[in-house]
Structures are given as structure tokens and as C-alpha cells.
C-alpha positions as CSV (number, residue, x, y, z in Angstrom):
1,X,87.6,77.5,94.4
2,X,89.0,77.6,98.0
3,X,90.1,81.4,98.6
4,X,91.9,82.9,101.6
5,X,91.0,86.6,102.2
6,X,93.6,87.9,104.7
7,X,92.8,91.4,106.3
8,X,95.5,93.6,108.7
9,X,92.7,93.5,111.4
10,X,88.7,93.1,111.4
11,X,87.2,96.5,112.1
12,X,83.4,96.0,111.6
13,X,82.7,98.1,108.7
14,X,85.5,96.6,106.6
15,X,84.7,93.0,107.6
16,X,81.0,93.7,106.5
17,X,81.4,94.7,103.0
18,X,83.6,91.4,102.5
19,X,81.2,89.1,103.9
20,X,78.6,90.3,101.9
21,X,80.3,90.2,98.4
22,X,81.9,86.8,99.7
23,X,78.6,85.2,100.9
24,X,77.0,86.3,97.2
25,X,80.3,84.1,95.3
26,X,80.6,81.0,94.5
27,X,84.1,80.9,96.6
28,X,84.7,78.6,99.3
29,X,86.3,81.1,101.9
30,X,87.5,82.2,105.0
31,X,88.5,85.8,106.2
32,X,92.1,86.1,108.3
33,X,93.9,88.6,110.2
34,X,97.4,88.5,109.5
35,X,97.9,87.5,112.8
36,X,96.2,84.3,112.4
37,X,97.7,83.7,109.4
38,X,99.9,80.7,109.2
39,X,101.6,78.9,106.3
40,X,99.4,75.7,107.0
41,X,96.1,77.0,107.0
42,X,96.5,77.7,103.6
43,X,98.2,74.7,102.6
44,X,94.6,74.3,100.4
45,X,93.9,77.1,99.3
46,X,93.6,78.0,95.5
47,X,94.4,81.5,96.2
48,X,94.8,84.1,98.4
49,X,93.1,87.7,98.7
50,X,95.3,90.3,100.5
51,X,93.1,93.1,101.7
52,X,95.5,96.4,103.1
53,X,98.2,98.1,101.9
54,X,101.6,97.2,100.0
55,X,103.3,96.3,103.3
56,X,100.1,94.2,104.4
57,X,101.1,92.0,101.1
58,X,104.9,91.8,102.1
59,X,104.5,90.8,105.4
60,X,101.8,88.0,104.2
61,X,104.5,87.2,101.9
62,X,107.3,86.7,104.4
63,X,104.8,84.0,106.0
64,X,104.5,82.2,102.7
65,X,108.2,82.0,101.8
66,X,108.7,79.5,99.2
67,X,104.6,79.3,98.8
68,X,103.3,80.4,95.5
69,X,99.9,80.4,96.3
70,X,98.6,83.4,93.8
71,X,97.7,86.1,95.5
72,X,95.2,89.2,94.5
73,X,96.0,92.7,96.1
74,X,93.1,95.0,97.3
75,X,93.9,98.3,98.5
76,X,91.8,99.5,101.2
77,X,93.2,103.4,100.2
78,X,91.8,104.1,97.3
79,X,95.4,104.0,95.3
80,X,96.3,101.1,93.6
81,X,100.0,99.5,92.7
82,X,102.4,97.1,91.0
83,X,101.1,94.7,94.4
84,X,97.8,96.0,95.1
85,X,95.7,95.6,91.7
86,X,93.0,97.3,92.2
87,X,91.1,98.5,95.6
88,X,88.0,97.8,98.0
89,X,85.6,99.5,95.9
90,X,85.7,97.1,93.2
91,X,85.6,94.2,95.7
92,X,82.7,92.9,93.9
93,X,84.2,92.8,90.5
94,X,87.2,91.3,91.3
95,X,85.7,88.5,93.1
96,X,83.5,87.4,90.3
97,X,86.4,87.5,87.9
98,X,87.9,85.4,90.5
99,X,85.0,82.8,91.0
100,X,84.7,82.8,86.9
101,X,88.5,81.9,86.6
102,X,88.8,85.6,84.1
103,X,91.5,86.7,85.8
104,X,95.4,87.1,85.0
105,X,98.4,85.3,86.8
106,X,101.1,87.3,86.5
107,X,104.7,85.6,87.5
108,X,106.7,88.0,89.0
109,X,110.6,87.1,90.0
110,X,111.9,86.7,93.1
111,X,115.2,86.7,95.2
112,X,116.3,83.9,98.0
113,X,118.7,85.3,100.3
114,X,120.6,83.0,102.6
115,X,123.0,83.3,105.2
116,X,124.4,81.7,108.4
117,X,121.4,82.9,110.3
118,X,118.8,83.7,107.5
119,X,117.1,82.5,104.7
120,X,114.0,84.8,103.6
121,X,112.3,85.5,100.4
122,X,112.8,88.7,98.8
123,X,110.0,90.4,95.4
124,X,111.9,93.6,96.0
125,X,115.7,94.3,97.4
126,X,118.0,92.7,99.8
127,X,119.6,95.7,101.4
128,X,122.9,95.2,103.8
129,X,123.6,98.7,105.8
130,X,125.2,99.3,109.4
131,X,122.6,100.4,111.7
132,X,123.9,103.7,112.1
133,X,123.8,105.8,109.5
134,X,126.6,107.4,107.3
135,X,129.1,105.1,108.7
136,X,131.1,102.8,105.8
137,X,130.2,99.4,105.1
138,X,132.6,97.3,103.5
139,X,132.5,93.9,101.2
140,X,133.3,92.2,98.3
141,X,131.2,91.3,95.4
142,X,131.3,87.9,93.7
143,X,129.2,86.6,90.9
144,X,129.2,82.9,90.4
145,X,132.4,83.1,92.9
146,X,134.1,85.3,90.0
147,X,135.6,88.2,91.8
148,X,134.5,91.8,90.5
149,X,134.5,94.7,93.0
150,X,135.4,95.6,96.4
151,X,133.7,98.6,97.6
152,X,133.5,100.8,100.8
153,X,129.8,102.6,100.9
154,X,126.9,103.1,102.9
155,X,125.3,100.1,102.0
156,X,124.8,97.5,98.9
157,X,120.8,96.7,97.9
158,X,120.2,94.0,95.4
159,X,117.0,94.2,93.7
160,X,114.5,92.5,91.1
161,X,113.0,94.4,88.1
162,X,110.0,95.2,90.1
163,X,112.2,96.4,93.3
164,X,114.4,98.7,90.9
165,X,112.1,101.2,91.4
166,X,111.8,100.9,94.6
167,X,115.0,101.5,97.2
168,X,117.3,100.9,94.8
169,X,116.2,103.6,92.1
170,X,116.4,106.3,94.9
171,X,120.0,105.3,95.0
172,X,120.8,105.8,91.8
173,X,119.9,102.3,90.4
174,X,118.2,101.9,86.9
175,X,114.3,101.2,86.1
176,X,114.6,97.7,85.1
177,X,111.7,96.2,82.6
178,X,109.3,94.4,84.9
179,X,109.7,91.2,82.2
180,X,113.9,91.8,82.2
181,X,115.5,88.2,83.2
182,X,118.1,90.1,85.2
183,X,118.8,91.5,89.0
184,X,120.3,94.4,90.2
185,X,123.1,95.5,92.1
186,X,123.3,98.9,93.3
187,X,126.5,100.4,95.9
188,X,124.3,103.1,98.1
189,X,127.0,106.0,98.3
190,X,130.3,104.8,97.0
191,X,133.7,106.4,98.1
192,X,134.8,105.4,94.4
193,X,133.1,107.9,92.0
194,X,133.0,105.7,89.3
195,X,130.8,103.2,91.0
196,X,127.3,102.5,89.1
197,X,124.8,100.1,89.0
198,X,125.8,96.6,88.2
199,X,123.2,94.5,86.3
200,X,123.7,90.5,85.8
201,X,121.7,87.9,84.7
202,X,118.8,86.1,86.7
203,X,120.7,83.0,86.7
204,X,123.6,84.3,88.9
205,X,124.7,83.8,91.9
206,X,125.6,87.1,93.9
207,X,127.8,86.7,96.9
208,X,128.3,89.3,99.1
209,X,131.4,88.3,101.3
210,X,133.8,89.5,104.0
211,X,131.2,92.1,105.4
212,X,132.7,94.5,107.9
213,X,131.3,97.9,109.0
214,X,132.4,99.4,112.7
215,X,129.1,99.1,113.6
216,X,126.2,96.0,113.4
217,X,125.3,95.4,110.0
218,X,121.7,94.9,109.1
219,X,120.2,92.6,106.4
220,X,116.7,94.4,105.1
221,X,114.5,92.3,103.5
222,X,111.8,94.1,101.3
223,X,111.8,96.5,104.1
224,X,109.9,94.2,106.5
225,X,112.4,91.8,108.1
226,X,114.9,92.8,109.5
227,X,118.2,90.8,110.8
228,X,121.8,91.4,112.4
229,X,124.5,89.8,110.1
230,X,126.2,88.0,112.5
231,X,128.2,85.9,109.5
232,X,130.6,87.9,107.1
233,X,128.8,86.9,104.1
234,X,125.7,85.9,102.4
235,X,124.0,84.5,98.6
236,X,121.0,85.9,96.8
237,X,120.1,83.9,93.5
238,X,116.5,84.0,91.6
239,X,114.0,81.1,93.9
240,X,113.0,78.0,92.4
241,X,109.5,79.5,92.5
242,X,108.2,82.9,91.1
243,X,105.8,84.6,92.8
244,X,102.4,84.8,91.3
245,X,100.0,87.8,91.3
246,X,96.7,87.9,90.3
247,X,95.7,91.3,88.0
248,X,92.2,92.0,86.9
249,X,91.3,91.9,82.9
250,X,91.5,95.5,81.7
251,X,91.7,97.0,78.3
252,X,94.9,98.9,79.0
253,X,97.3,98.3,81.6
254,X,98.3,101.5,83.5
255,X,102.5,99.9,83.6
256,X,103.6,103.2,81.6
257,X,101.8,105.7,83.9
258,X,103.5,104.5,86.7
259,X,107.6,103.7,85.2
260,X,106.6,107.6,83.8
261,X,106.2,108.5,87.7
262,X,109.2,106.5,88.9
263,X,111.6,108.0,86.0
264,X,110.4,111.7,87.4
265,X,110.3,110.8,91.2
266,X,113.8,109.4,90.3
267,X,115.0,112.4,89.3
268,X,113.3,114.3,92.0
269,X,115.5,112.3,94.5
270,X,118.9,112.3,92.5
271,X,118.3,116.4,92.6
272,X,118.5,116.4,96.4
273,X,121.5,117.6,98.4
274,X,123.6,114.7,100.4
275,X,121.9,115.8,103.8
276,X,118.5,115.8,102.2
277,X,119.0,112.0,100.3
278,X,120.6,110.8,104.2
279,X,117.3,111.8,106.0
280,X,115.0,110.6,102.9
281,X,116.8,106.9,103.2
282,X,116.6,106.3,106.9
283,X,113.1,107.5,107.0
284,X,112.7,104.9,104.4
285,X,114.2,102.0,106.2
286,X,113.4,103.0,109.6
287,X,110.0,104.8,109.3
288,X,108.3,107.8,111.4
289,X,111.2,109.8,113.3
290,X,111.2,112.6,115.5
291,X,114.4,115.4,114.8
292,X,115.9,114.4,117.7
293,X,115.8,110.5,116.5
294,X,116.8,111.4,113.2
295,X,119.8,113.8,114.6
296,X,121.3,110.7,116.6
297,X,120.5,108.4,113.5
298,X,122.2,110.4,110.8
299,X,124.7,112.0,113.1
300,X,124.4,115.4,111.1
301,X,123.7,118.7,113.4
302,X,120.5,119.5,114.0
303,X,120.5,122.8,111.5
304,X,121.6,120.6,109.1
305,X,118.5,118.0,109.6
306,X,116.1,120.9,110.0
307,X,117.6,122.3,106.5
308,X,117.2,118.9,104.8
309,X,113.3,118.2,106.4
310,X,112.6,121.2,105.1
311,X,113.5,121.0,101.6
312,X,112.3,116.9,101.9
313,X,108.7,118.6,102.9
314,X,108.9,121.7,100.2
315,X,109.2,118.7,97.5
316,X,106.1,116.6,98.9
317,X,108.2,113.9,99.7
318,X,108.3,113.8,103.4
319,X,105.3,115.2,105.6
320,X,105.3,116.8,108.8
321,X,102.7,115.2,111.4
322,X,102.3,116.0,115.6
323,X,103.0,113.3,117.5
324,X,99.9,111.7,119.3
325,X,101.2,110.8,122.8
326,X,102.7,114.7,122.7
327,X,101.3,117.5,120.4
328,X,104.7,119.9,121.2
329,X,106.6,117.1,119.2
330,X,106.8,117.0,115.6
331,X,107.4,113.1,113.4
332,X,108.0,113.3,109.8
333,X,107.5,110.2,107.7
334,X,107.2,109.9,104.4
335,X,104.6,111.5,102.2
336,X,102.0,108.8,100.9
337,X,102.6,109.9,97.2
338,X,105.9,108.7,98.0
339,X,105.1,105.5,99.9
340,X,102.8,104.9,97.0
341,X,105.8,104.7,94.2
342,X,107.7,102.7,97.0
């Protein structure tokens, strides 16, 4: 078997304990930074070991596009996740299972997004949002070119099963099944009250048309790419290709432990005040901030951001760190329970 182990970097000590347990297989390997990594050098491979964190997997993933090599996640933090299966420490194991062929494929669904100036791959959410904050963002939904709804919010995600708890359940969506055939729309911050969750089948087409906001609107992809929308509208449907993850053989899966964890962090985050849920979603999409950044991103007033950091940090969900270059300044990002559920 031809296997691809792709790292974030090669520090020494991390590198080591892969060679060994590789040089010990029966696998025909290479180890590659994601920097090196490109979509023909693995053109051969059988499958493809991811070695990082969730984001290390999503940006290897963004390379691939349309590729469904399988790919195996190994956290390098100790945690595992619905990407990372199971983590460095158990290297070893999951290699043999590997080399042995005693290991699970898992097909997980995935989202194609196209527009005038994109077309990307998406295993969690296709957000659209201004780039400043709290301003409006309009469109119109269609589905199969039906029209249903024309809504003025802050933004409009559209997510798998596996992304609805994600972004998407920290704006109110719904925990989708992981097996559900379906996709999920979800208006972030409606003006119309009655706005919820709209969930279609897998087979439809979403359009997302006449797209205005006062300021430049954004297209997220699972968080890591990141585009101006320079058109007025753009299609998701289901790709031709699922993704496929490799999961190790174990006597009980741990899937109820962690929908339990999303259902209570859900609540957690409905719970919060307006200010509270603003700062918690552009530390989400945009990552570390200072107070000032985050002032001149949500436009609130700085009491107001200092009130919301505070309750975000007196729930665990946002951390308060000193800032490297300049230990008088103060970043907050979000705490890595959090990050973990994301």
C-alpha cells in the first residue's frame, strides 16, 4: 500500500516517531509538509495520513478538491474528532490496521460550491457574510430554481450533517444525523423573527442569488478559504464524490458522546446575549483579536466588548492570552474545548 503522511511542518521530534513506526510497516511511504503537498504527488497514493489538527485536515483537503483519496486523521493534541480519529500516541496501531487493510472507510458528504470566481469543495458550511460585522446582507434563496425566501441578515451558512454542528449550530441551526441525506440552510441573525433553519434534500440544488450587502461580501469555505463575491450569486449542490475517512475498528464508537457535547455547547451559545454571540462569531471566522480589532470589527463600544469578553471567558468559551510581540496587549481566541467541538 502506497501511503502519504502529510505533517504541518517537520520539527525533529515529531518527524522521528513517524519514521520509526513507518520504517517497521509494510507501507510504501513518504512524509509531507503541507507545503509540499500538491494534488499530483499523490495522484498514486492508496491513502493519505494527515498528521495535525482539524484545520491541518481542511486545508489538505482544499488541495485535494474533487480527490477522494481516503484519508486517516491523527491528532498531534491528544483530543481526537469527527476528522481526527484518533491521535499520535496510537501511531503505531493505526498504521498496522492500515498496512493489514482492518480499517473503516467511512463516506462522509460533501458540498461543491461554484460561482463566477470560485469553485471549492466544502465537508462543513459555505458561509456568505459582509466583511464587517453587524451590517445586513441581503439575497434570495432558490432551491432547484423554485423561489422560497428573501431574507435580510447577517449572513446565510449552508452546511452538511457533519458541519451542522459546527458554525451553523452556534447560529441556531439543527444537529443533523451524520448519515441524514440532507443539507442545511441556516439565516445567521434574521430581521424576520420567524426565520428558522431550512433543511432540503441532498439532491438539491441551493442558489443563493442577487447578493447585496453595503459592504464586500465574503464566501467562507469550511473556515479556511476565503473569497470576495464579486458575482451576485452562487450554487452549492452535494459533489459527485464523497469524501472518505478512514476510522479505526473499535468496539464502541464515541458518536453519542460528542452530539451529547454539541446539543449542551448548543445551548450554551443560544443562552448568550446578542453582544456576546457578535464577538463569539467573528472570533470564529476571523480568529485571535485584540479589543481594539474586535471594537472596529463588531462596531459595538468598547464597554460593550469588554462586557461580552467577559461573560465569553466566565463560560470557558473564549480564553484570554498576552500578546507575544507586546505583553501590555491582551488577544482572545477561542478556548480549545471550543475549537475542539468546532
Amino acid at each position: 500500500m502506497r501511503v502519504s503522511v502529510i505533517i504541518p511542518s517537520k520539527p525533529m521530534q515529531i518527524v522521528s516517531i513517524l519514521e520509526r513506526v513507518l520504517k517497521d510497516s509494510e507501507l510504501n511511504y513518504d512524509v509531507l509538509t503541507i507545503k509540499e503537498l500538491n494534488v499530483n504527488r499523490l495522484s498514486d497514493r492508496d491513502a493519505v495520513i494527515v498528521v495535525g489538527r482539524d484545520r491541518d485536515l481542511l486545508l489538505i483537503h482544499q488541495v485535494l478538491k474533487e480527490n477522494d483519496i481516503p484519508i486517516l486523521g491523527v491528532s498531534i493534541g491528544g483530543e481526537t474528532s469527527f476528522l481526527m480519529d484518533t491521535h499520535i500516541e496510537n501511531f503505531r496501531r493505526a498504521v498496522e490496521y492500515l498496512a493489514h487493510g482492518n480499517i473503516i472507510v467511512e463516506e462522509i458528504t460533501r458540498i461543491q460550491v461554484e460561482s463566477d470566481e470560485m469553485d471549492a469543495f466544502a465537508i462543513n458550511e459555505v458561509a456568505i457574510f459582509p466583511r464587517r460585522s453587524a451590517s445586513l446582507l441581503e439575497y434570495a434563496l432558490f432551491i432547484n430554481d423554485e423561489f422560497v425566501w428573501r431574507d435580510h441578515c447577517d449572513g446565510v451558512i449552508i452546511a452538511t450533517p457533519m458541519g451542522s454542528t459546527a458554525y451553523a449550530l452556534s447560529a441556531g441551526g439543527a444537529i443533523i444525523a451524520p448519515k441524514a441525506r440532507v443539507l442545511e440552510i441556516v439565516s445567521v441573525n434574521s430581521i424576520d423573527p420567524s426565520r428558522r433553519p431550512f433543511v432540503v434534500p441532498d439532491e438539491s440544488e441551493i442558489s443563493i442569488r442577487e447578493i447585496n450587502s453595503k459592504y464586500t461580501i465574503e464566501i467562507i469555505v469550511d473556515g479556511i478559504v476565503r473569497e470576495p463575491l464579486k458575482s451576485d450569486y452562487l450554487t452549492i449542490r452535494v459533489a459527485k464524490k464523497p469524501m472518505k475517512l478512514l476510522r479505526l475498528p473499535r468496539k464502541e464508537r464515541i458518536y453519542d458522546e460528542r452530539i451529547l457535547k454539541k446539543m449542551r455547547l448548543g445551548e450554551e451559545i443560544l443562552s448568550l446575549p446578542p453582544s456576546a454571540k457578535l464577538v463569539l462569531k467573528v472570533l470564529e471566522y476571523e480568529g485571535p483579536m485584540t479589543q481594539k480589532d474586535l471594537v472596529e470589527k463588531t462596531m459595538l463600544p468598547h464597554r460593550t466588548v469588554r462586557y461580552a469578553l467577559s461573560i465569553l471567558i466566565s463560560r470557558g468559551l473564549v480564553r484570554e492570552d498576552l500578546l507575544n510581540r507586546d505583553a501590555r496587549v491582551k488577544i482572545y481566541r477561542l478556548s480549545q474545548s471550543l475549537r475542539r467541538e468546532k
